[in-house]
C-alpha positions as CSV (number, residue, x, y, z in Angstrom):
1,X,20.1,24.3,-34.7
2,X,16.2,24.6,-34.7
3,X,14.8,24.0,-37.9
4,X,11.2,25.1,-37.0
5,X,9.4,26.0,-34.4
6,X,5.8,26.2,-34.7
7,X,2.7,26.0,-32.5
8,X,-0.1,23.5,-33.4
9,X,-3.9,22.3,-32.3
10,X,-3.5,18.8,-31.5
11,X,-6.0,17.7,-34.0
12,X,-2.7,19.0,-36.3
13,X,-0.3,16.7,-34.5
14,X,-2.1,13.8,-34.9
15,X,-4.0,15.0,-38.2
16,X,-6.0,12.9,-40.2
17,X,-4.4,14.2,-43.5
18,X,-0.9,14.3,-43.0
19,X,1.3,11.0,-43.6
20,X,3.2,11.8,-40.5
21,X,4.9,8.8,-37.7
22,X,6.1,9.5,-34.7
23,X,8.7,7.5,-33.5
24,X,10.4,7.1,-30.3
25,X,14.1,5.6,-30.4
26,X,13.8,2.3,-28.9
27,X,16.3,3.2,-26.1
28,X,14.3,5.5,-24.3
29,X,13.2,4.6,-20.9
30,X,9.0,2.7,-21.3
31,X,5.6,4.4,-20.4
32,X,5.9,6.2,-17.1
33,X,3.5,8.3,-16.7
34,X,0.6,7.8,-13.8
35,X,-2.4,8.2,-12.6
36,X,-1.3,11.6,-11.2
37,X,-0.1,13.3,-14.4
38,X,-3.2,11.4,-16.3
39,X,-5.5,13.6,-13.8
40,X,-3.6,17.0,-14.5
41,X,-3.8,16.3,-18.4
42,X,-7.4,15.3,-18.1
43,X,-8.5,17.9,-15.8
44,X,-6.6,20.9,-17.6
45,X,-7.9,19.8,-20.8
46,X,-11.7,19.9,-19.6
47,X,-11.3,22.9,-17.1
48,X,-9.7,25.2,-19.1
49,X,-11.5,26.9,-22.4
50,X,-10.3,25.6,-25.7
51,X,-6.6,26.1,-26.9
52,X,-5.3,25.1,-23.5
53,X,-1.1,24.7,-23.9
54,X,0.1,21.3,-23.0
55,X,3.5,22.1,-23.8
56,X,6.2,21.2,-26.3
57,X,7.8,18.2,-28.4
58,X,11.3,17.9,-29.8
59,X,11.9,16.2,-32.9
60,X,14.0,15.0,-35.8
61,X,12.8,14.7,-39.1
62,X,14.0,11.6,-40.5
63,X,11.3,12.0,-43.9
64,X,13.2,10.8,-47.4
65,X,10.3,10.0,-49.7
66,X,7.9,13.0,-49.5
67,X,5.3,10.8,-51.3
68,X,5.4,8.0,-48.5
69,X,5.0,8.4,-44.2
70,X,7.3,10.7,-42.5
71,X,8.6,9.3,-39.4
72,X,9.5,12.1,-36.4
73,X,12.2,10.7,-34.1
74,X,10.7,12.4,-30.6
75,X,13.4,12.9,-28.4
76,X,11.4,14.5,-25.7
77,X,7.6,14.3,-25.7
78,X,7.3,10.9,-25.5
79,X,4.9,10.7,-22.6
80,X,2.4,13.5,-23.3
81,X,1.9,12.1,-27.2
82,X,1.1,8.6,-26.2
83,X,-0.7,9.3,-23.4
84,X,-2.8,11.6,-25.5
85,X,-2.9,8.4,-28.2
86,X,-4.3,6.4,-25.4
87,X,-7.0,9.1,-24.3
88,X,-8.1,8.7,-28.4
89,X,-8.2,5.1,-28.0
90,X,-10.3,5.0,-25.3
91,X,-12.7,7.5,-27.0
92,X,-12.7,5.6,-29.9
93,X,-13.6,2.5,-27.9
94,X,-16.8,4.5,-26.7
95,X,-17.5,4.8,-30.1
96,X,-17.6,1.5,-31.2
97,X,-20.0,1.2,-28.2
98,X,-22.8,4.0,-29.7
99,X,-25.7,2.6,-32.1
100,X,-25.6,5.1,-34.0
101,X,-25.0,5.2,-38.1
102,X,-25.8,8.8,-39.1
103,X,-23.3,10.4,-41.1
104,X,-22.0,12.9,-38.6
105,X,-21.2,10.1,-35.8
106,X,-19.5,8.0,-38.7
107,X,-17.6,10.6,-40.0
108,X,-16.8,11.3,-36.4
109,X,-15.4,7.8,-36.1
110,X,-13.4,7.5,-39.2
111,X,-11.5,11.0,-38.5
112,X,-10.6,9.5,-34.7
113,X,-9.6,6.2,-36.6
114,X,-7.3,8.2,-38.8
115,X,-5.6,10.0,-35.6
116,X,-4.3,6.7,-34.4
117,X,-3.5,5.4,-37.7
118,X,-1.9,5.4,-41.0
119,X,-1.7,3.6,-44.2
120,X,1.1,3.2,-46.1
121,X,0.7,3.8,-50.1
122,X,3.9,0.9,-50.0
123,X,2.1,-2.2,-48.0
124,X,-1.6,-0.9,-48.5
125,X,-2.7,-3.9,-46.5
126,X,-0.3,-3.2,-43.4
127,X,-1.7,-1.1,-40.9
128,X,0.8,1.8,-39.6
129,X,0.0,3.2,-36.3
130,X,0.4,6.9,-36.4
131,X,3.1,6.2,-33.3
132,X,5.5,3.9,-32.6
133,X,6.6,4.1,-28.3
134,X,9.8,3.0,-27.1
135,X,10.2,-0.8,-26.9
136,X,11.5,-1.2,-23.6
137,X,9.5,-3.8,-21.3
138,X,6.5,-4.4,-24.0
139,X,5.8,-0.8,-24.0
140,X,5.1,-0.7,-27.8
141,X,3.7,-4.3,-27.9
142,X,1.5,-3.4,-24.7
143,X,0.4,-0.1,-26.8
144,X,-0.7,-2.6,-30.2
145,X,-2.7,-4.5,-27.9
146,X,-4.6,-1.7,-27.4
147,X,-5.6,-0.6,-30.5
148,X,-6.0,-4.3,-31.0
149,X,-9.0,-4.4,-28.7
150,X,-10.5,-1.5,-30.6
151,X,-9.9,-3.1,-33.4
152,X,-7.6,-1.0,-34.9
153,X,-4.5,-3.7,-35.4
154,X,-4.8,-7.2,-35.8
155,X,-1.3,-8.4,-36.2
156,X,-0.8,-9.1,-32.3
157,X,-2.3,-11.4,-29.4
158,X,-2.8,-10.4,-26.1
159,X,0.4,-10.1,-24.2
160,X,0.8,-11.9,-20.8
161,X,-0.1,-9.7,-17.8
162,X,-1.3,-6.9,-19.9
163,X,-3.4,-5.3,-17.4
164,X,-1.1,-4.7,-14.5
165,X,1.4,-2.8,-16.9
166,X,1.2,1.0,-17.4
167,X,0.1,1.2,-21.1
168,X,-3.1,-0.5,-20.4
169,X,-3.3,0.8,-17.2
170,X,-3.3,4.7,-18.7
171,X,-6.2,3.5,-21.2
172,X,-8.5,1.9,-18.6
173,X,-8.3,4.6,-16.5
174,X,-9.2,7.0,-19.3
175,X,-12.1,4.1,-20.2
176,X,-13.7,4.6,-16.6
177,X,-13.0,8.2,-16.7
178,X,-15.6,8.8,-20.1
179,X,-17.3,5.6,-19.6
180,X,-20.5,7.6,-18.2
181,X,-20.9,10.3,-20.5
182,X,-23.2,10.3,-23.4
183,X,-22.4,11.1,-27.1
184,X,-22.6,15.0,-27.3
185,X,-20.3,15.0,-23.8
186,X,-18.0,12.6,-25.6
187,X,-17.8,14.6,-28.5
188,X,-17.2,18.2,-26.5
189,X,-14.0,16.3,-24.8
190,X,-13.0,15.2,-28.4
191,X,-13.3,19.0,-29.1
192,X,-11.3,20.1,-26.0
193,X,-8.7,17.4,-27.6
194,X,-8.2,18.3,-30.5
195,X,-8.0,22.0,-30.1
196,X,-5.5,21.9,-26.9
197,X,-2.1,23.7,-28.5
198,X,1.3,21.9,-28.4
199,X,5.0,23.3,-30.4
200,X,6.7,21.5,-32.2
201,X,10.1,21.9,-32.5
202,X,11.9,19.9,-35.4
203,X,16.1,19.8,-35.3
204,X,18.3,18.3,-37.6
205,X,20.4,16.1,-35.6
206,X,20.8,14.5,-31.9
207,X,23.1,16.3,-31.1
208,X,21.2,19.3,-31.6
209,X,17.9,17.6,-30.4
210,X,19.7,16.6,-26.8
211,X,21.4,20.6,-26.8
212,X,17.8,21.9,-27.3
213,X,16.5,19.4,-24.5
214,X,19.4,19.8,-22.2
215,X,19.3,23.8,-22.6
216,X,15.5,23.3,-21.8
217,X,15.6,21.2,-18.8
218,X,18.5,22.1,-17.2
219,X,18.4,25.9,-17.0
220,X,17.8,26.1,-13.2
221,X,13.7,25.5,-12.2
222,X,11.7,27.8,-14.4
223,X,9.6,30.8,-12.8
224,X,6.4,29.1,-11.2
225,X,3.4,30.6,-10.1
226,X,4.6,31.5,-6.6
227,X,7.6,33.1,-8.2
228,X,5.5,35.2,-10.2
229,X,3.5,36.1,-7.7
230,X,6.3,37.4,-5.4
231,X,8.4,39.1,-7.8
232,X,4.7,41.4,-8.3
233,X,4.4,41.4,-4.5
234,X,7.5,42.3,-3.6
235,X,7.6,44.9,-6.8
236,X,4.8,46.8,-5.8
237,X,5.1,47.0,-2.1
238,X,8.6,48.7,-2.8
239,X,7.0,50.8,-5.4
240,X,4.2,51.9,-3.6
241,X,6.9,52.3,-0.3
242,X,5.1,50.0,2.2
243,X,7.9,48.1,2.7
244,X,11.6,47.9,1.2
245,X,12.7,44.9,-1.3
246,X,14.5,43.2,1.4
247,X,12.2,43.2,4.0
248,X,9.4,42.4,2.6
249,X,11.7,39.3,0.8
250,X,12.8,38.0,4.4
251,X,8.8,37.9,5.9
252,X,8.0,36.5,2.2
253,X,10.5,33.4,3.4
254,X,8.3,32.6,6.5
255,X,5.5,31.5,3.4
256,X,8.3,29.4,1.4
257,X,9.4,27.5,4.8
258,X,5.6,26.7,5.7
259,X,5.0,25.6,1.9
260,X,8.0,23.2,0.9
261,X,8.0,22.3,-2.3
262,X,6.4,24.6,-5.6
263,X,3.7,22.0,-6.5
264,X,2.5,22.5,-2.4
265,X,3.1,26.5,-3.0
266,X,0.6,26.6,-6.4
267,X,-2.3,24.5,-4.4
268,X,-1.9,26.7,-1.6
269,X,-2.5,30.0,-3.9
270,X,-5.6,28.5,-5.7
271,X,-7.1,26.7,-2.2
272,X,-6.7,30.0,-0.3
273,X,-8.8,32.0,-2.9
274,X,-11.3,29.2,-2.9
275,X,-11.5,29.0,0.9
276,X,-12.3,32.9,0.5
277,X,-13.5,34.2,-2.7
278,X,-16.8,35.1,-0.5
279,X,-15.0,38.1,1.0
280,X,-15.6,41.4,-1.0
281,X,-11.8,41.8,-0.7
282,X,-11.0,38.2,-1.9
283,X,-13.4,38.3,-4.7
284,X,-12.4,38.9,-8.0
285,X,-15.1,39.8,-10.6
286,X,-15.9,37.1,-13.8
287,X,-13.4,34.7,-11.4
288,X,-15.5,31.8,-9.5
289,X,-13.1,29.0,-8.8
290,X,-9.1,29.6,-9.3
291,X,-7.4,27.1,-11.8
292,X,-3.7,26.4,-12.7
293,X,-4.7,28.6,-15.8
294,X,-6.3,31.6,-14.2
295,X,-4.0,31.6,-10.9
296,X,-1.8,34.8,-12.7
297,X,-4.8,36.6,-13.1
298,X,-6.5,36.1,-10.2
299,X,-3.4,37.5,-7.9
300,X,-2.5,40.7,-10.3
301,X,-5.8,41.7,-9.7
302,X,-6.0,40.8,-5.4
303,X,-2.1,42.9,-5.6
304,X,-3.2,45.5,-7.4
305,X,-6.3,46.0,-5.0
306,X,-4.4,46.1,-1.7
307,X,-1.1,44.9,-1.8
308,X,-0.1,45.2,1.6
309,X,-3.0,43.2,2.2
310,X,-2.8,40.3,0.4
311,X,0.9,40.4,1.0
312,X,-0.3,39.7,5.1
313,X,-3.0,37.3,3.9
314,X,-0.7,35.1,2.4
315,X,2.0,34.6,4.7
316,X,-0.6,34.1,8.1
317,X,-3.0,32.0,5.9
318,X,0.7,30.0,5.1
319,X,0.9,29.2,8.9
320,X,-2.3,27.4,9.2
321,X,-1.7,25.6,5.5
322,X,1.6,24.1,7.3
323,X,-0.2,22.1,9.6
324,X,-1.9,20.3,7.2
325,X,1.4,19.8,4.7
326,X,3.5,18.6,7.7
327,X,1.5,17.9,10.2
328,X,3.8,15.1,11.0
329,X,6.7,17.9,12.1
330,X,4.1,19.8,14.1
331,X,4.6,18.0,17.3
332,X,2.6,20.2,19.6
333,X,0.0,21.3,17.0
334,X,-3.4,20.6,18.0
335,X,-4.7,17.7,16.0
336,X,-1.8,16.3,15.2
337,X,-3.2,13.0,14.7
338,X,-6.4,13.6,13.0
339,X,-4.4,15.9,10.4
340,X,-1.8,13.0,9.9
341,X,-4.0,10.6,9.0
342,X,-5.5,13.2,6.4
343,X,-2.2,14.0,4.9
344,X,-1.5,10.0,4.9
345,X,-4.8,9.2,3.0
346,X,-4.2,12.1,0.1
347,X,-6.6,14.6,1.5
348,X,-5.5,17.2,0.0
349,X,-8.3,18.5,-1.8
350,X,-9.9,19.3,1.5
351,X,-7.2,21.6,2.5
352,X,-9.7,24.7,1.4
353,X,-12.3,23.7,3.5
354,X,-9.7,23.2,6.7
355,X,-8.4,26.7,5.8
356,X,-11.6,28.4,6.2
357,X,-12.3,26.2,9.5
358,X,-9.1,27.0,10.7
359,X,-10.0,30.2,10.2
360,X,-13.3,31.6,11.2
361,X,-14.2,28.4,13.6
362,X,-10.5,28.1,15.3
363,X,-12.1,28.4,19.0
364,X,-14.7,25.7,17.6
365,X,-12.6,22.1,18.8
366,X,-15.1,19.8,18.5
367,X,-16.5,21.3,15.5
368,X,-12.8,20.9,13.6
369,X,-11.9,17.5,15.1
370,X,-15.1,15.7,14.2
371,X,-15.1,17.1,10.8
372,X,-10.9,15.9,10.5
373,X,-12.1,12.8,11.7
374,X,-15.1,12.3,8.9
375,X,-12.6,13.8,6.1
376,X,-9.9,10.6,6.5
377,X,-12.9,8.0,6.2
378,X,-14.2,10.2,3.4
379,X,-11.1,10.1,1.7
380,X,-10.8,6.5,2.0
381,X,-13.8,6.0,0.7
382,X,-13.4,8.2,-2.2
383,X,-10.0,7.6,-3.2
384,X,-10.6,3.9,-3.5
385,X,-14.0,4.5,-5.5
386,X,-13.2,7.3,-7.2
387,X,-16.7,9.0,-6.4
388,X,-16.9,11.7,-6.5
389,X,-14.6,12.2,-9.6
390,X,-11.5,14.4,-8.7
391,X,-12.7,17.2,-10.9
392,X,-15.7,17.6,-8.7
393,X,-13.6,18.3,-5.7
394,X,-12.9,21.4,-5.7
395,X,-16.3,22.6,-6.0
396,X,-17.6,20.0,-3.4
397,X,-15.5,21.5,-1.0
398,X,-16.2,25.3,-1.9
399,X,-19.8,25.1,-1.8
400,X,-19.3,23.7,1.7
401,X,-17.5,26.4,2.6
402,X,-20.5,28.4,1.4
403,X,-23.1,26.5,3.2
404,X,-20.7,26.8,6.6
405,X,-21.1,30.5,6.5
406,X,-24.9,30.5,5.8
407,X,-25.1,28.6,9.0
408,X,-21.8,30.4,10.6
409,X,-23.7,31.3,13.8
410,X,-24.6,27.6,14.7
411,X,-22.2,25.4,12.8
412,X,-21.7,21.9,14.1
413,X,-20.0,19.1,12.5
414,X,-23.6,17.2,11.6
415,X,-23.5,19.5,9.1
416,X,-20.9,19.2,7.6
417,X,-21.1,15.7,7.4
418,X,-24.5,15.7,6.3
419,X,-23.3,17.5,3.2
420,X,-20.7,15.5,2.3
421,X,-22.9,12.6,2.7
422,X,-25.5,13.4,0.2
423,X,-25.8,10.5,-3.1
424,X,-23.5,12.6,-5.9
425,X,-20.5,13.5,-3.0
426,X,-20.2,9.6,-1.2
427,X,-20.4,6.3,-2.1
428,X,-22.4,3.6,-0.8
429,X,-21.2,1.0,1.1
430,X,-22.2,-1.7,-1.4
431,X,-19.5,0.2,-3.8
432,X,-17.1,0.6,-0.9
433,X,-16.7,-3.3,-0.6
434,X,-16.6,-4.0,-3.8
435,X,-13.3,-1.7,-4.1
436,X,-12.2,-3.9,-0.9
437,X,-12.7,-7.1,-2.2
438,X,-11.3,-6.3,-5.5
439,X,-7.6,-5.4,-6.7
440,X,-7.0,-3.2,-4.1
441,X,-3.4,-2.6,-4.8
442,X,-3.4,-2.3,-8.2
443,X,-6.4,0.2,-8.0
444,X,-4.6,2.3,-5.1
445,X,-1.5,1.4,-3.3
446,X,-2.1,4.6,-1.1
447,X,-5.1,3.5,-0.2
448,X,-4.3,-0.1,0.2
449,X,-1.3,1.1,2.6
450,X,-3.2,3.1,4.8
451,X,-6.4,0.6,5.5
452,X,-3.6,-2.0,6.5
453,X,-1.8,0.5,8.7
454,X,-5.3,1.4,10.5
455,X,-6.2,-2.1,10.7
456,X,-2.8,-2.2,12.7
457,X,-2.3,0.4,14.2
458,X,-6.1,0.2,15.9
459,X,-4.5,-3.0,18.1
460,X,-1.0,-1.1,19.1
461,X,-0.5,0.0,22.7
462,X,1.8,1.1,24.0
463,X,4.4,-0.9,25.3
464,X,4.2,-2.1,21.7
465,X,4.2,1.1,19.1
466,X,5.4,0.7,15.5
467,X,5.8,4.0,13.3
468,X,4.2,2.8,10.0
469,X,5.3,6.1,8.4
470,X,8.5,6.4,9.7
471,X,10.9,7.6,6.4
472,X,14.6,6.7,5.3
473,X,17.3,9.6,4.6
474,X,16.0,9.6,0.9
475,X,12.0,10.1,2.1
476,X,11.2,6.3,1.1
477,X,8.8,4.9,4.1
478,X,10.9,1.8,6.1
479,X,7.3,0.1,6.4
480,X,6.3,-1.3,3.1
481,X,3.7,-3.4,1.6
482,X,4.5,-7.0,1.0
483,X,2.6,-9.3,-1.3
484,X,2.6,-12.7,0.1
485,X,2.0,-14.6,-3.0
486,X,5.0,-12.7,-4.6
487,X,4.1,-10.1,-7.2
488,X,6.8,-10.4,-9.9
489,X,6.8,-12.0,-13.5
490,X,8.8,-14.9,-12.7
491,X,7.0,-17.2,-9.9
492,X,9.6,-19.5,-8.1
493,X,8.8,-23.0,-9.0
494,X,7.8,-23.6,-5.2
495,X,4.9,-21.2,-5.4
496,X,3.9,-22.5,-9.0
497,X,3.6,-26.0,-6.8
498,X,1.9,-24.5,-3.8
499,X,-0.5,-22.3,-5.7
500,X,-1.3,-24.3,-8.8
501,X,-0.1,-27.8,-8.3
502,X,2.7,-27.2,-10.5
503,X,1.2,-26.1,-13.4
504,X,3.2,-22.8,-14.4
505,X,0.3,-21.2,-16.9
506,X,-2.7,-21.9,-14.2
507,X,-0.1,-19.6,-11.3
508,X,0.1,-17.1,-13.9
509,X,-3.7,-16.8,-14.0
510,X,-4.5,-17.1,-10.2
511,X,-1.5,-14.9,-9.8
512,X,-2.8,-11.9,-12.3
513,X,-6.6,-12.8,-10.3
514,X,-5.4,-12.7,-6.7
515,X,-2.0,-11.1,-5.8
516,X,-3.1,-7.5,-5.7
517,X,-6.7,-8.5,-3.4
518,X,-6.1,-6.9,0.4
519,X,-6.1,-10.7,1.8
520,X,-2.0,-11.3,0.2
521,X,-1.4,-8.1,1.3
522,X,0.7,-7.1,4.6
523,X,3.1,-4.9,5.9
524,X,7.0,-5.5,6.2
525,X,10.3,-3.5,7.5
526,X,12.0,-6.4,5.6
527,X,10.5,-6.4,2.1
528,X,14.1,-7.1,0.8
529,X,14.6,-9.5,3.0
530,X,11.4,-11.7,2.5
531,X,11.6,-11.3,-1.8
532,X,9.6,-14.4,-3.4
533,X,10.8,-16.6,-1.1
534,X,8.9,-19.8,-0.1
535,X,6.1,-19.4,2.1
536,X,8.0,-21.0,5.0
537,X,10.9,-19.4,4.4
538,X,9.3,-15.7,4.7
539,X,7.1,-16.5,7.5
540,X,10.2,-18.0,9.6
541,X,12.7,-15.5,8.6
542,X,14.9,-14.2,11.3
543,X,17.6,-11.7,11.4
544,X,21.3,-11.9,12.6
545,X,19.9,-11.7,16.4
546,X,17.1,-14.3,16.0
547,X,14.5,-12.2,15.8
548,X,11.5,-12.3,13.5
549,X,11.1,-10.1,10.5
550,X,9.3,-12.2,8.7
551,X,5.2,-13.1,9.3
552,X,6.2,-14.5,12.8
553,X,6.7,-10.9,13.5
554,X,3.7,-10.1,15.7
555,X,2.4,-8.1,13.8
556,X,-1.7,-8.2,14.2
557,X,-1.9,-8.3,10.2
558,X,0.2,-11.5,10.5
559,X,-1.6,-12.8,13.0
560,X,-3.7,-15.5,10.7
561,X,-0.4,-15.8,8.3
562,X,2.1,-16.8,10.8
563,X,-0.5,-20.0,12.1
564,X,-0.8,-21.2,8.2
565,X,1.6,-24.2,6.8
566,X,0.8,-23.0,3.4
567,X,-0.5,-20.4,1.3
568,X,-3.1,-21.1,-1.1
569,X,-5.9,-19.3,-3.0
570,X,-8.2,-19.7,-0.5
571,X,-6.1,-18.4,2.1
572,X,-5.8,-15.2,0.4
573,X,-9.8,-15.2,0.0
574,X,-10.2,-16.1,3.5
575,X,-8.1,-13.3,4.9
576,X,-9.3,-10.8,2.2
577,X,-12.9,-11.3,3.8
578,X,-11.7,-10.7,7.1
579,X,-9.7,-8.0,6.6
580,X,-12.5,-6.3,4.4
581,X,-14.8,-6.6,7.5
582,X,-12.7,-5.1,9.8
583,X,-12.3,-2.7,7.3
584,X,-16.0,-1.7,6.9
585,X,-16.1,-1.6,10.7
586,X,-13.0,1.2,10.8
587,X,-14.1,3.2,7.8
588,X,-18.0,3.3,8.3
């Protein structure tokens, strides 16, 4: 069934020798991947040392002329390979971007050109890009306008609402994410690239490629860190007779109910050494910061130290980690509200420093709520501006546990805020409002969701209480956003007319310019409901009983909406400008 199996570099897999193509049948499903799984990649690359694994491809070789391009027909790998195309492209774009002209950056340049394209020895003057995505929703016309802008394929114009699809999306993110380094920084995350290892396993058929990818997938969930971890905890407290297989199993599940989910379970191993590595029995020599790669390592050595200790840490340290991943459940947990809004706004990068608050300041209320309080308008902040970057986070947050110890005696919450306050760990307001004023869902729904829902829920008493995060029986939130000037492709005539006079190409534009600012933005039980109706019709929309679900809903955030006639451009800019201030008042 497999006809090799072999593990490469990826400067092999997308080598500037080899006439190789990869091709992805153009049934798969399009682009998928997001800004979450772009971080990972991104972050494992550059945290890790070189050779990190990124996993595994499936292929079938469909090469007849060994003289001419081989095309690879990637059944599974599709995401990972492109998005690793894109991360070239937007290096290459840097590139074109340096005046420079030695012969080191030029060869530099020509050997990154090669890893996105080829050239056929049959049609010498057509370009052939070294991979050819799935065609589903402009995925591999969206990808040609990429390398178009770096001038890499000229066959191709720029597609229609290129920027709000997840091709481009992936490579702008990747251009912001290198866009301030200089040329020998650029060139050391070429190098942690190109040497990251990836297998490549080649069948001969589909129906051995989808056995392969079926037996791979399928198999139950494969062992995770936290598996690994218990099997050697639970292994050695037997063998060393503290406690039996069994029981130690059953206080083991107390861990897995306060940590649902394996993704939750691996962030809680890593966070709990960071919130700790200062104690002598924590500390593991050579080992400063734990990291997806190094978590194995880090917990052989803590169980074979004291394994009945460790064993204990865990599972009490588990308790006080479950307030902060369901603080929602914990209905009589102190702080409830302060730790929802942190779990709401993506705080979870903080969870160390809460740990070790938890922890050795517990008795210290004021000292934890003030600090809860800072976190969810530093988050805000930080997850709309992206300062500091998200690799810096970790270490932000352990050196602030570090500092918190140094002034353990007297700790207040001035200090802590001071800290997190300094240039290189907050942005300015100036930045702040810019985020607000700009493409605010496009640049982070999350975000964008939770300012509205403050905004709101700042003016609910209560006589009149709304649950913004209330959930359906398939965990999808009942509130959602709605965009007022409807989102979609295909603007009903009666917004082309209200928006741009009727002119079809000019709503397009002012569409693709204003339908993601925070001004067309509100929230809706009824999203369904309301669709891309007119105006009128969504503002005036009852339900079976008469009552309103559309802006007449009275709803604050309507408030403005529900007095309008029409909605126009300078609508949305009106209410963006009021909502922005109110904003900057909420999150200063």
């Amino acid at each position: 069934m497999i006809q090799s199996a072999s593990q490469y570099q990826i400067s092999d897999i997308f080598s500037i020798d080899t006439k190789v193509k990869y091709v992805i049948p153009k049934f798969q499903r399009e682009y998928i991947w997001g800004k979450e799984q772009w971080e990972n990649l991104f972050d494992d690359l550059m945290e890790n040392e070189k050779g990190h694994f990124i996993g595994s491809i499936i292929c079938i070789n469909k090469g007849i002329d060994i003289f001419e391009i081989t095309p690879l027909e990637i059944i599974d790998g599709q995401q990972r390979l492109a998005t690793i195309s894109l991360l070239y492209a937007a290096i290459y774009k840097k590139f074109l971007q340096e005046e420079r002209d030695g012969d080191d950056f030029v060869t530099e340049r020509i050997n990154l050109k090669s890893r996105l394209i080829n050239r056929s020895r049959k049609a010498t003057n057509k370009t052939e890009l070294k991979i050819e995505l799935s065609h589903q929703n402009n995925n591999f016309v969206d990808y040609k306008a990429v390398l178009n802008e770096i001038n890499l394929y000229s066959e191709i114009s720029t597609p229609l609402n290129l920027g709000n699809r997840q091709i481009y999306k992936t490579f702008r993110y990747f251009k912001n994410r290198i866009s301030s380094l200089k040329y020998k920084e650029l060139l050391q995350v070429l190098e942690r690239i190109n040497s990251a290892l990836l297998v490549k396993i080649e069948v001969s058929s589909h129906a051995d490629a989808f056995t392969l990818f079926e037996s791979l997938n399928n198999r139950g969930i494969p062992l995770s860190a936290i598996d690994l971890v218990k099997n050697n905890m639970l292994a050695e407290l037997e063998k060393k007779k503290i406690k039996s297989i069994d029981d130690a199993f059953d206080e083991w599940m107390r861990l897995i109910d306060n940590l649902p989910g394996y993704s939750i379970q691996e962030r809680f191993l890593r966070q709990y050494y960071n919130a700790f590595r200062y104690r002598k029995e924590i500390k593991v020599p050579g080992i400063a910061r734990a990291t997806r790669s190094n978590l194995i390592k880090i917990y052989d050595k803590l169980i074979s130290k004291n394994t009945e200790f460790i064993f204990k840490e865990l599972i009490d340290k588990s308790d006080k980690y479950n307030q902060f991943v369901e603080s929602n459940n914990n209905k009589n947990g102190k702080f409830k509200e302060e730790l929802v809004d942190l779990l709401h706004i993506g705080a979870a990068p903080s969870y160390a420093f809460l740990l070790y608050l938890f922890t050795e300041h517990e008795r210290n209320r004021k000292l934890i709520r003030d600090s809860i309080k800072f976190l969810a308008k530093y988050f805000v902040r930080r997850n709309l501006t992206d300062i500091p970057p998200t690799r810096e986070l970790d270490s932000i947050f352990m050196d602030l546990i570090d500092l918190c110890e140094k002034n353990k005696n007297d700790l207040t919450s001035d200090i802590v805020i001071e800290f997190l306050r300094q240039k290189n760990r907050f942005e300015n307001n100036e930045s702040f409002k810019e985020k607000l004023m700009g493409d605010i869902y496009a640049d982070n729904v999350a975000a964008a969701r939770f300012i509205l829902t403050k905004i709101e829920e700042k003016r609910q008493t209560k006589e009149i209480y709304r649950d913004f995060w209330e959930k359906d029986d398939k965990s999808r939130f009942l509130w959602t956003i709605e965009h007022i000037f409807p989102a979609g492709k295909n603007i009903p005539k009666e917004w082309i007319d209200i928006i741009a006079g009727g002119n079809r190409e000019e709503a397009k534009e002012l569409q693709e310019k204003w339908v993601h600012k925070l001004g067309n933005l509100t929230l809706t039980a009824y999203n369904p409901n309301l669709s891309n109706f007119p105006f009128i019709k969504k503002k005036n929309r009852q339900d079976i009983k008469g009552r309103f679900i559309g802006y007449r809903n009275g709803l604050f955030l309507n408030k403005r909406i529900s007095r309008k006639k029409t909605w126009r451009v300078e609508d949305i800019q009106d209410r963006t400008n009021h909502l922005v201030e109110l904003a900057l008042k909420l999150f200063s």
